[in-house]
C-alpha positions in Angstrom: 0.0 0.0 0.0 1.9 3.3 -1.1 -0.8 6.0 -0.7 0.6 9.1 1.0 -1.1 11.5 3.2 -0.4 15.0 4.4 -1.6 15.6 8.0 -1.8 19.2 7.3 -5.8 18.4 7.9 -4.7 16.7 11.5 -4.2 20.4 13.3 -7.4 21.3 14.0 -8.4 17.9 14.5 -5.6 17.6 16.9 -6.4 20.7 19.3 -10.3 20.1 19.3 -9.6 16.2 20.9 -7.0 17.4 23.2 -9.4 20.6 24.5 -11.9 18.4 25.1 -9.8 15.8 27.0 -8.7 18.9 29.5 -12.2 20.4 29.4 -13.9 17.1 30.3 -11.7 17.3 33.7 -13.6 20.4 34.5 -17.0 19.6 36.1 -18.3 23.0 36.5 -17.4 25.5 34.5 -16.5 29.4 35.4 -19.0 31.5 34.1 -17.6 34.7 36.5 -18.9 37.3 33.9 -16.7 40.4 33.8 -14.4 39.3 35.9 -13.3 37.7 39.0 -13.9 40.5 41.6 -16.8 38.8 43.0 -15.3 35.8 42.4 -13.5 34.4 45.8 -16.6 34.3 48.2 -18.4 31.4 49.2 -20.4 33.0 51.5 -24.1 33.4 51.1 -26.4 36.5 51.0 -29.6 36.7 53.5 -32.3 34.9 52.4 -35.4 37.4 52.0 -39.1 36.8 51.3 -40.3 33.4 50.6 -38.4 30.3 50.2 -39.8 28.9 46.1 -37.5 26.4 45.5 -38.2 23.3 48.5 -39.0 20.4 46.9 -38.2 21.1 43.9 -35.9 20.3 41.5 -34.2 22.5 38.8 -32.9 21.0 35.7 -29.6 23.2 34.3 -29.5 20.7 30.9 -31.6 17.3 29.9 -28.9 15.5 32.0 -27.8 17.6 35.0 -30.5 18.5 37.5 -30.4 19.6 41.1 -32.8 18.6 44.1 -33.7 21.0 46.4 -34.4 19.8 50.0 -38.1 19.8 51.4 -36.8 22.0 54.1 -34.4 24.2 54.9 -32.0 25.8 52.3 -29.8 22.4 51.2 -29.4 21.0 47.8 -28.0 18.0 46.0 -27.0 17.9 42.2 -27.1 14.9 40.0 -25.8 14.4 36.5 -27.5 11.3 34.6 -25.4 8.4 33.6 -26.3 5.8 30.8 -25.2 2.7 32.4 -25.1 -1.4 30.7 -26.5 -4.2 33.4 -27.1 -7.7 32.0 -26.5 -6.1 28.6 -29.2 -4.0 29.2 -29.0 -0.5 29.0 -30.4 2.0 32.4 -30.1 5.1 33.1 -28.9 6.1 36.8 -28.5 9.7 38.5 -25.7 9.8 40.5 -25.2 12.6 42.6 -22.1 15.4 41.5 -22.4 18.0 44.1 -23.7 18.7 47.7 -24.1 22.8 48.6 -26.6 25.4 50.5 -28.5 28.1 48.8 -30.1 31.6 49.8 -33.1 33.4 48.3 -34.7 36.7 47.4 -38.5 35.7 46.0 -39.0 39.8 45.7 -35.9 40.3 43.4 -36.5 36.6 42.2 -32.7 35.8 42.8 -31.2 32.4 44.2 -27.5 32.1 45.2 -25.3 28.8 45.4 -22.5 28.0 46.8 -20.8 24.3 46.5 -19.7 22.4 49.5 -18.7 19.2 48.2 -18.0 17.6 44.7 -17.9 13.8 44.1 -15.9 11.9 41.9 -17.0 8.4 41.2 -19.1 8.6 43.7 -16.6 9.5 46.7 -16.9 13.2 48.1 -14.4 15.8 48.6 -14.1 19.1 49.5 -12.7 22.2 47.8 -9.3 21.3 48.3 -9.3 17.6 48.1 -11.9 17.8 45.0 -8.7 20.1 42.8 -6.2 17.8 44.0 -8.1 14.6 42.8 -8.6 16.6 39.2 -5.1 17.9 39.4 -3.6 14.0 39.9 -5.6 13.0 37.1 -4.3 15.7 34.6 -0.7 15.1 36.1 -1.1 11.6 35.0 -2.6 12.1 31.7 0.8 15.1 30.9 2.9 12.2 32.1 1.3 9.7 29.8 1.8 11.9 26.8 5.1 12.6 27.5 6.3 9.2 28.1 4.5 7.8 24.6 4.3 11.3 22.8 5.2 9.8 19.0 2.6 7.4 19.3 -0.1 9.6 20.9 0.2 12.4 18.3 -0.1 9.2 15.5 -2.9 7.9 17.3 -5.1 11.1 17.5 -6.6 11.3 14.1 -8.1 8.5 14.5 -10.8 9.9 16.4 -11.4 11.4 13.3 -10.6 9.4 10.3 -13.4 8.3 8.6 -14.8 11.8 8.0 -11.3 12.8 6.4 -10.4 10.6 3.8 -12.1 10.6 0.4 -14.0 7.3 -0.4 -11.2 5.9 -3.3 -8.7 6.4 -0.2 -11.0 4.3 2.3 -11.6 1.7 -0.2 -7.8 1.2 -0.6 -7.3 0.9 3.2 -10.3 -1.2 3.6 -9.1 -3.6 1.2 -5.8 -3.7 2.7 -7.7 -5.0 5.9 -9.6 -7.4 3.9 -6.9 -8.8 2.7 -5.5 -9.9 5.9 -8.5 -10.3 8.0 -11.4 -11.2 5.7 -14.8 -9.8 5.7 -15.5 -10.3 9.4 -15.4 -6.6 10.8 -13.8 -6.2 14.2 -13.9 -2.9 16.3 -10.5 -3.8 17.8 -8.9 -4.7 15.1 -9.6 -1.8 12.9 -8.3 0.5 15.1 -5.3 -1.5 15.8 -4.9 -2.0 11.6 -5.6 2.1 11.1 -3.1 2.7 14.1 -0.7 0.4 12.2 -1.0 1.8 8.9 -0.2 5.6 10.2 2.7 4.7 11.6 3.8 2.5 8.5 3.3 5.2 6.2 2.8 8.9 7.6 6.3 8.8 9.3 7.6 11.3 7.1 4.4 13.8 7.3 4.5 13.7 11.1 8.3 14.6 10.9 7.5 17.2 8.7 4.2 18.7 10.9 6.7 18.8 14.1 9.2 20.6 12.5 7.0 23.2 10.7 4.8 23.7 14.1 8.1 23.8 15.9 7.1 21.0 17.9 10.6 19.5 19.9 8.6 17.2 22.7 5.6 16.8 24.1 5.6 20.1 26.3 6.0 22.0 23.1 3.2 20.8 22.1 0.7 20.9 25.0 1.5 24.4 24.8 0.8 24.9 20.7 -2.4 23.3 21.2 -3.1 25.9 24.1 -2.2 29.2 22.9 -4.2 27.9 19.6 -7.1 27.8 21.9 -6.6 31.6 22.9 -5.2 30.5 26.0 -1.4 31.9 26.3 0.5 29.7 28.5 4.2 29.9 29.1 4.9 26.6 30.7 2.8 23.6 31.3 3.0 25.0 35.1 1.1 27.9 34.2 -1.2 25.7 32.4 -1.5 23.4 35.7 -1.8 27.1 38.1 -4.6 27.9 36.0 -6.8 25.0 35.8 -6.5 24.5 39.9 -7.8 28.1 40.2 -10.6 27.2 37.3 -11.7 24.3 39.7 -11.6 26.2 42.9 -13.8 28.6 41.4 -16.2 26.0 41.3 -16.9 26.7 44.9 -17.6 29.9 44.8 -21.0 31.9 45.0 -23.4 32.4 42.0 -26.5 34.3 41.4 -28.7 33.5 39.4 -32.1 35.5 38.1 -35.3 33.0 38.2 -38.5 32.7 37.0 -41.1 29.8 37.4 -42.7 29.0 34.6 -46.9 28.0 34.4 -46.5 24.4 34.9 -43.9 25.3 38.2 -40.6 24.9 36.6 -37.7 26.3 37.5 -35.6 28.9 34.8 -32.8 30.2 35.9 -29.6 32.2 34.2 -26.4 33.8 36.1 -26.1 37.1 36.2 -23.5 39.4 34.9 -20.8 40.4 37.1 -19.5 43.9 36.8 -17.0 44.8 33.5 -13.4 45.2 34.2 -11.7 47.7 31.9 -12.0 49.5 28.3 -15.2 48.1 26.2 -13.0 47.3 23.2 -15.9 45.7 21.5 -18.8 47.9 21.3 -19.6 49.4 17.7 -17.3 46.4 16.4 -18.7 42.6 14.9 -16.6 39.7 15.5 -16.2 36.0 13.4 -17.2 33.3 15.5 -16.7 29.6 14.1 -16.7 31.1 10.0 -20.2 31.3 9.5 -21.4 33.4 12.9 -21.2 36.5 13.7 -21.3 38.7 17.1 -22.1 42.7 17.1 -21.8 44.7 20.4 -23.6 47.8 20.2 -22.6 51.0 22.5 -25.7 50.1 25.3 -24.4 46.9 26.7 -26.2 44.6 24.0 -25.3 41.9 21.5 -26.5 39.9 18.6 -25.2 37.1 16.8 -25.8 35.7 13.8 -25.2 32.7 11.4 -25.7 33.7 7.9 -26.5 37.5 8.3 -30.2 35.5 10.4 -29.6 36.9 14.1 -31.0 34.2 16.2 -29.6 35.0 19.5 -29.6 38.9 21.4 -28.3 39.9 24.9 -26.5 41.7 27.1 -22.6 41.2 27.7 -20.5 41.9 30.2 -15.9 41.9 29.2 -12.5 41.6 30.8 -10.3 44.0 28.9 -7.3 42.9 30.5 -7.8 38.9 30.1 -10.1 39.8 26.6 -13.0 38.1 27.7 -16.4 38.5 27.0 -19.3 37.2 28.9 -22.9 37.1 26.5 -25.9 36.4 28.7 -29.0 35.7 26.3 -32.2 37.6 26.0 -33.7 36.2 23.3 -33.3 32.9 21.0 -35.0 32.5 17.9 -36.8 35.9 18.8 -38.0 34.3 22.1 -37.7 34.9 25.7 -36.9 32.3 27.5 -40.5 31.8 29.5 -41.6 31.6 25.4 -38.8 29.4 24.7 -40.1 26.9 27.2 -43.5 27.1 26.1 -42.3 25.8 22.7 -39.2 23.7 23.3 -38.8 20.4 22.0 -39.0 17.7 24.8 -41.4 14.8 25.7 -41.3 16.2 29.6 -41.7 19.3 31.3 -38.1 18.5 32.9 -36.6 17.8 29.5 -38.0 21.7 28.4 -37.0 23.2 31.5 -33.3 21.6 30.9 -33.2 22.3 27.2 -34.1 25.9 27.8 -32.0 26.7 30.5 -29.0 25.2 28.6 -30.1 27.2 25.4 -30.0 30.7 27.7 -27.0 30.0 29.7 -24.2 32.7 30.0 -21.3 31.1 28.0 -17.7 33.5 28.4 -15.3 33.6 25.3 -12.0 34.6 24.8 -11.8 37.8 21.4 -8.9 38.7 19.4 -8.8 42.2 18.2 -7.4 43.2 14.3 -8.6 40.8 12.7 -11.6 40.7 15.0 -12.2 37.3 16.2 -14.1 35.3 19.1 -14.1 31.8 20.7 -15.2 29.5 23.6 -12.4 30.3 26.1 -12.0 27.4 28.6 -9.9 29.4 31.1 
């Protein structure tokens, strides 16, 4: 088999499977909108008025909910997990996080703050929960490093169907053929693609390290970050970062509610205050090619895919780490209450979770000349 392949097609590829191997290790995400000067407390406000939420339970997504207690001001969250027993498939909600919560039923605001996380179903608290994260990650750098030919090899795998053209898959698949007949094994096709990159894309990969100036596996742990739009100097900074990213999981939120007719709960984070100079009012920025975000001078945002807007709100930015926090106001030229009314689901939970997923605050990281934005993860 002599076909050839440039792996100039493997970068992207390559950064979006290794974000999303660090990202995973993250179980609640920072959404500290403008900043982190609220950011350090976990102390709760006074709870005023009355007390909506016992009994209840909010759903944040179709698979993460949280049960409120039937009294007092306690709270348990669960993420669901789709489990094989006897070869039958079940679905079981095992419980993530443990944590108190305050109330104002007249400003219809709830805060949360996070006591305990659990981690295959052993708890920790703040310190012992970024540790346990933090051995993990150590343990997957130290893997990488120790096997870093083979893991950069084995990565486009993930991947490989959707990038070869159907003359080039015929050729490999009939090199497989050849050896192992028609009998299709999971296993073994891996094992045979693995084989075949390493048997005939030595030279590319060579030739992709060099170029990227890519001299271990440090170098390129960092590559793959600073493509992200995080700029990292050392794999320590890296590791600093991502232990203050899961401390902050344990800090306060608030949160704006709103129940809806049928007594589900909506909820969205507020904006935090903006640290800084607004360099993105008046401008539009690429997102992802084929979206667009405007800031106007007011506060407000719309983005767009294919000159449609389908999404407006307010935003909140970091100057200094050029961040940007957009909190939704609309989708599809709903509010959310209408979004619920008409979102796709079979339950009332499912509708709740779909809608507050589709409203959440999401923060992104923007470049400035050219004038670009994406998903920050730090």
């Amino acid at each position: 088999m002599k076909t050839k392949r440039k792996f100039g097609w493997c970068i992207p590829l390559l950064i979006c499977a290794l974000l999303i191997g660090f990202a995973a290790c993250d179980e609640q995400n920072s959404n500290d909108g403008g900043g982190d000067d609220d950011g350090d407390s976990s102390e709760l406000p006074s709870s005023s008025g009355t007390n909506e939420f016992l009994g209840k339970t909010l759903y944040l997504e179709s698979e993460t909910k949280v049960v409120f207690a039937a009294s007092g001001t306690t709270f348990t969250g669960y993420d669901l997990e789709h489990e094989f027993v006897n070869a039958s498939p079940i679905e079981v909600w095992e419980k993530n996080s443990e944590g108190s919560y305050s109330y104002n039923s007249d400003n219809k605001t709830i805060s949360i703050v996070v006591d305990s996380m659990f981690i295959n179903g052993t708890k920790y608290n703040k310190s012992q929960y970024a540790d346990a994260i933090m051995a993990e990650i150590d343990a997957s750098i130290a893997d990488i490093r120790a096997h870093f030919d083979a893991y950069l090899r084995e990565m486009p795998l993930n991947y490989f169907l959707d990038e070869y053209t159907d003359e080039e898959l015929t050729e490999i698949v009939n090199a497989y053929e050849d050896i192992y007949g028609n009998d299709f094994d999971e296993d073994i096709w891996y094992e045979f693609l693995l084989s075949w990159i390493e048997e005939n894309c030595a030279t590319e990969f060579a030739a992709y390290k060099i170029k990227n100036g890519i001299t271990d596996a440090d170098s390129y742990l960092l590559a793959i970050l600073q493509a992200s739009g995080a700029n990292f100097n050392s794999i320590n900074e890296y590791k600093a970062a991502m232990r203050d990213q899961l401390l902050e999981a344990f800090n306060t939120r608030t949160y704006d509610y709103q129940l809806t007719a049928d007594n589900q709960i909506l909820v969205q984070e507020k904006l935090l205050s903006n640290k800084g100079t607004d360099e993105l009012k008046g401008k539009t920025f690429i997102f992802d090619d084929d979206y667009t975000i405007t800031f106007a001078a007011d506060g407000a945002f719309n983005m767009s895919y294919n000159s449609i807007v389908f999404l407006t709100g307010k935003y909140a930015y970091d100057s200094t780490a050029k961040k940007v926090w957009l909190q939704p106001t609309t989708r599809d030229g709903k509010t959310m209450n209408e979004y619920y009314t008409g979102s796709y689901g079979s339950t009332q939970s499912e509708k709740a979770g779909n809608t507050n997923y589709e409203f959440k605050v999401e923060v992104y990281s923007y470049k400035l000349n050219p004038n670009t934005i994406n998903y920050s993860y730090f």
